[in-house]
C-alpha positions in Angstrom: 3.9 -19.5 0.1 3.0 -17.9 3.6 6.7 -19.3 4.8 8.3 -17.3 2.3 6.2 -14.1 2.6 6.9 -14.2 6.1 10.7 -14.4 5.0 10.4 -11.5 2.6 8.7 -9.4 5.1 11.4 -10.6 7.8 13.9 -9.1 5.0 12.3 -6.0 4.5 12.2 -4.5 8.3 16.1 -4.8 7.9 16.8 -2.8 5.1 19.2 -0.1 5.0 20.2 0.4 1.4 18.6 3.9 1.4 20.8 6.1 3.1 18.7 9.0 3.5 15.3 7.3 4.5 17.2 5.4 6.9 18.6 8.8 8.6 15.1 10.3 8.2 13.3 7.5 9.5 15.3 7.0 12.4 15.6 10.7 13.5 11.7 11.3 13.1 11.6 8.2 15.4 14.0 9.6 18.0 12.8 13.3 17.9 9.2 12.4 17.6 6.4 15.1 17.3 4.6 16.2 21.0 1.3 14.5 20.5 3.3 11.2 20.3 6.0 11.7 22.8 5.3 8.9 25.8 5.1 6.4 22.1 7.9 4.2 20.9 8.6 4.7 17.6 9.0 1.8 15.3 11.6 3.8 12.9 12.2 1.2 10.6 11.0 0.0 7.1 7.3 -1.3 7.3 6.2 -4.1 5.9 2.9 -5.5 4.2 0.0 -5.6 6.0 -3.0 -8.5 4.9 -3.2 -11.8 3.3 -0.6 -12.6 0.6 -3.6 -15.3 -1.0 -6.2 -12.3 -1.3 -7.7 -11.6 -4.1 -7.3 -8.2 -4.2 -3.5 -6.0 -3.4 -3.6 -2.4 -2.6 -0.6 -0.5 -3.5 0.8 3.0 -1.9 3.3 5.3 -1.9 5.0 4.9 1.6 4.8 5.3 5.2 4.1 8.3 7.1 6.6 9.6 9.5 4.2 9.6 12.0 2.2 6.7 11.0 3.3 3.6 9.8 6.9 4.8 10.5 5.5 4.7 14.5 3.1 2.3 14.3 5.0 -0.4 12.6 2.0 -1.0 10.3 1.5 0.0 6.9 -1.4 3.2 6.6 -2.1 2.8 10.0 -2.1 5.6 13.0 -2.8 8.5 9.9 -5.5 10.2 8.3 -4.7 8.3 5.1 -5.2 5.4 7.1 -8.7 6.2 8.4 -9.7 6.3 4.8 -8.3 3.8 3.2 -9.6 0.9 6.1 -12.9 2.5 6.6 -13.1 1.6 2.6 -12.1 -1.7 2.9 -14.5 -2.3 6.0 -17.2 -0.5 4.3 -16.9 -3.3 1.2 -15.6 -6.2 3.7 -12.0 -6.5 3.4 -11.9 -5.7 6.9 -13.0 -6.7 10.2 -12.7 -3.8 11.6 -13.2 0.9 10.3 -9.9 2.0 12.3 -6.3 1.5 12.2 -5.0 3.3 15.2 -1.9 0.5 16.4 -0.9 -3.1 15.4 -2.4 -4.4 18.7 -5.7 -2.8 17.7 -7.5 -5.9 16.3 -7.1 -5.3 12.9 -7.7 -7.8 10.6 -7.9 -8.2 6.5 -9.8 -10.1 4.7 -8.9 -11.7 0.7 -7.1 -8.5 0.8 -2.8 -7.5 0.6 -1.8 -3.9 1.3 1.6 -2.7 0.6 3.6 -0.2 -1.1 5.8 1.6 -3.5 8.7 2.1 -0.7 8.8 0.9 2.9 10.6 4.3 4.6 9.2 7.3 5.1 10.0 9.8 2.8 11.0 13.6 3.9 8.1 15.6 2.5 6.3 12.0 1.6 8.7 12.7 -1.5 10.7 9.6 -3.2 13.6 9.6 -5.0 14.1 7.3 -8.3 16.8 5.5 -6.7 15.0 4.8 -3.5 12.0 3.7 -5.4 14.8 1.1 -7.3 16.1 0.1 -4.4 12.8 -0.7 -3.1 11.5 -2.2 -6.4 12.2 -6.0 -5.7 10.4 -5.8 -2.3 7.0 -5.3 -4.0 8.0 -7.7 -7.5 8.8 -10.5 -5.0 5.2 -9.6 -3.3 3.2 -9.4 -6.1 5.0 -13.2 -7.5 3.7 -14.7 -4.0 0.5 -13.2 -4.4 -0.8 -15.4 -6.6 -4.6 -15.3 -6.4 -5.0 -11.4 -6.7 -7.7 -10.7 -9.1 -7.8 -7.1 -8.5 -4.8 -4.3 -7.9 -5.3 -0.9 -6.4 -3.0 1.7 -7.0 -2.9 4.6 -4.7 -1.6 7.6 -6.7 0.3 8.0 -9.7 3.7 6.9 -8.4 2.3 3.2 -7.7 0.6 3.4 -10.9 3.7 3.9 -12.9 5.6 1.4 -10.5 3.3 -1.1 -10.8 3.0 -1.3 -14.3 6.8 -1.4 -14.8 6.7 -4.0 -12.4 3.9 -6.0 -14.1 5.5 -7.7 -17.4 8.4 -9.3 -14.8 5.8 -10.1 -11.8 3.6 -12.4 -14.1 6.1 -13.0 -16.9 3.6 -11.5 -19.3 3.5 -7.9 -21.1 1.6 -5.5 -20.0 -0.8 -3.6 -22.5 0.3 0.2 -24.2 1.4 3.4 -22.5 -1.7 3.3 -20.0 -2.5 6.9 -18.5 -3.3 7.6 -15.0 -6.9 8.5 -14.0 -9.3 8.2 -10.8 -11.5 4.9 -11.3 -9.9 4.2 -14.7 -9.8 0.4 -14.8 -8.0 -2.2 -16.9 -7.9 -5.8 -17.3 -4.5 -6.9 -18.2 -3.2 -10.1 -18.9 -3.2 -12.8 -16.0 -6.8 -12.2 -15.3 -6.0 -9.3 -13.5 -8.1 -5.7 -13.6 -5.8 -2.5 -12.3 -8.0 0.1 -10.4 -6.4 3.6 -10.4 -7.7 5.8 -7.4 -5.9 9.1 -6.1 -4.1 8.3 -3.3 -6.1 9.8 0.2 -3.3 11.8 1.1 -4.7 14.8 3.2 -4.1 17.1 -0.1 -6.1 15.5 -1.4 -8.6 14.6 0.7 -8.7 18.4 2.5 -9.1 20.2 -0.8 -11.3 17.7 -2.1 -9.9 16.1 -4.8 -10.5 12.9 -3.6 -14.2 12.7 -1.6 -15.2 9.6 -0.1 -18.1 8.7 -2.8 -15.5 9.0 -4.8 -12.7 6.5 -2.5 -15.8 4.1 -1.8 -16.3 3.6 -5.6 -13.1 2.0 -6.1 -13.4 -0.5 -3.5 -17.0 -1.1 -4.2 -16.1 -2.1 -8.0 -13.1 -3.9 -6.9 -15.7 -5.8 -4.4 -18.0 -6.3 -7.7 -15.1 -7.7 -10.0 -14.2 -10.3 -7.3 -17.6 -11.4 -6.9 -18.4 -11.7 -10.5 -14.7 -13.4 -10.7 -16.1 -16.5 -8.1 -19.8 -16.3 -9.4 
């Protein structure tokens, strides 16, 4: 299983069947912004970050232009970063509260993160065929993943992507028209609860939508449904 994760993610990082993320994502990494100038920029498609075996996969959007999309890591050198690992480290999934570069030290623990799409969108906006094109990517993911007891869903986009992925992922079908809401949860077939959370994108997070009580719920009842899970 790790060989062919490896493989998929090897696969990934050489995409190009998005014509327009690929020009956006290369010429963000050539122009750069001034508080990252002296940095190379990755400036290609990101992929998963985490243990394939966890019990638990957390799914985003995409990469930031000036996170993931320099960094090479998936929510990692951005303020949605900062939140979502100092969750996981607050509820041990992590080693370690920050996410600043992939040499940083970094480690998961029982836990997968990836994402709707693996380019950085202009405007952190997707279109429907760049989310098709990407679709595979995360099916093939969530096959290999084959212990996850828990799924979190950062947004509505990988709500809706994730159930349309479901039925085909586990070869089972996935329960009626589910609607999206913060900390609604759902066990679906497979032995497998869906957590929905907003995703801590800073318009969220700045006009408070999304607090961190309310981001460090999430990850403490995903924490509680894996324990209970092994107990």
């Amino acid at each position: 299983m790790e060989k062919d994760f490896l493989a998929l993610e090897h696969e990934i990082t050489q995409c190009r069947r998005c014509p327009r993320l690929v020009e956006w994502r290369e010429r963000v990494a050539c122009e750069k912004v001034r508080r990252y100038r002296n940095e190379e920029y990755w400036g290609r498609p990101v992929p998963a970050f985490g243990m394939p075996d966890g019990a638990m996969v957390v799914i985003g959007l995409a990469p930031a232009a000036h996170g993931g999309n320099r960094t090479g890591r998936i929510f990692t050198g951005d303020r949605s970063g900062d939140w979502l690992y100092e969750a996981l480290h607050a509820f041990g999934f992590a080693n370690q509260s920050s996410s600043v570069g992939i040499r940083d030290g970094l480690q998961l623990r029982d836990c997968l993160v990836t994402a709707v799409a693996r380019c950085a969108p202009p405007e952190n906006k997707l279109l429907p065929s760049e989310i098709e094109n990407c679709r595979e990517y995360l099916l093939h993911e969530l096959q290999l993943a084959g212990n996850k007891r828990v799924v979190v869903t950062l947004g509505q986009v990988a709500f809706r992507c994730f159930l349309r992925l479901w039925r085909e992922s586990v070869g089972l079908p996935a329960p009626a028209k589910l609607k999206f809401s913060h900390g609604g949860e759902w066990n679906l077939p497979g032995d497998v609860v869906l957590i929905a959370s907003y995703h801590p994108s800073q318009q969220n997070t700045q006009t408070g939508k999304l607090t961190r009580p309310m981001f460090h719920s999430i990850f403490r009842r995903a924490r509680e449904v894996i324990n209970n899970a092994r107990s």
